[in-house]
C-alpha positions in Angstrom: 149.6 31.6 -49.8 152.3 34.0 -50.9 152.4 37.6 -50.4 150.3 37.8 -47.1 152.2 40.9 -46.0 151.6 42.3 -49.6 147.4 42.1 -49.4 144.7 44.5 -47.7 142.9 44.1 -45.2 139.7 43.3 -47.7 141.7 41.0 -49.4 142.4 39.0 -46.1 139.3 39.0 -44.3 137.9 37.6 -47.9 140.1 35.1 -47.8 139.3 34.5 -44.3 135.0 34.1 -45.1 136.0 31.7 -48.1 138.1 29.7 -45.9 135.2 29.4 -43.7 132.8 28.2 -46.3 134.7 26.1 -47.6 135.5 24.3 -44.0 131.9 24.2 -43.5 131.1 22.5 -46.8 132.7 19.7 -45.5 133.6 18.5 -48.8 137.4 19.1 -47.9 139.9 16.3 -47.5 141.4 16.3 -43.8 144.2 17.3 -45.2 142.9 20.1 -47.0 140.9 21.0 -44.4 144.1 21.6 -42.3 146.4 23.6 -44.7 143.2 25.7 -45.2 143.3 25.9 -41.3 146.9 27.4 -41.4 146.8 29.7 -43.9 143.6 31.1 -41.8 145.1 31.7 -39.0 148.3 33.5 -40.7 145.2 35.9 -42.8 143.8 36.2 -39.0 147.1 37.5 -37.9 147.4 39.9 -40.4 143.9 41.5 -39.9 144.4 41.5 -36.4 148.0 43.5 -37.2 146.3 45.5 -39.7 143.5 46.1 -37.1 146.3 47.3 -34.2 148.0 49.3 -36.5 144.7 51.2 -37.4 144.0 51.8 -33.9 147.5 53.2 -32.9 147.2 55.9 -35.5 143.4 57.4 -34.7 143.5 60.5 -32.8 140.2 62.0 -31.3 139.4 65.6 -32.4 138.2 67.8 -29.3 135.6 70.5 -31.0 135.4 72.1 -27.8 139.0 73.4 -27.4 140.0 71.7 -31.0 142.6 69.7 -29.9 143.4 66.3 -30.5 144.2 63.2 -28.5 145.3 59.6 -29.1 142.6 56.9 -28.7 143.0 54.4 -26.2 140.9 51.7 -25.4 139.5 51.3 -22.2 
């Protein structure tokens, strides 16, 4: 799995839904099943980042007074 930190968010959460079929095929070796276990939880990690990240930047536009704010969740 080389160049996680190089791939989009897409490309990751693809990667993520294959890894899940192909777990729930049950044709994998244990193994197989295991390194594909792995690498799913490092294309996790990155969507998750990826997610944060996303969420640190969006600002709320106020029409009212036409400001903006940060978005925080509650």
């Amino acid at each position: 799995m080389a160049q996680k930190k190089n791939i989009s968010f897409e490309e990751a959460l693809e990667k993520l839904e294959t890894a899940v079929e192909k777990l729930r095929s049950g044709e994998c070796s244990l193994e197989e099943s295991i390194k594909i276990y792995e690498d799913s939880v490092k294309y996790y990690e990155l969507c998750d980042r990826i997610l944060k990240d996303a969420r640190q930047k969006i600002e709320i536009y106020r029409p009212q007074d036409g400001t903006t704010e940060e978005f925080h969740e509650h």
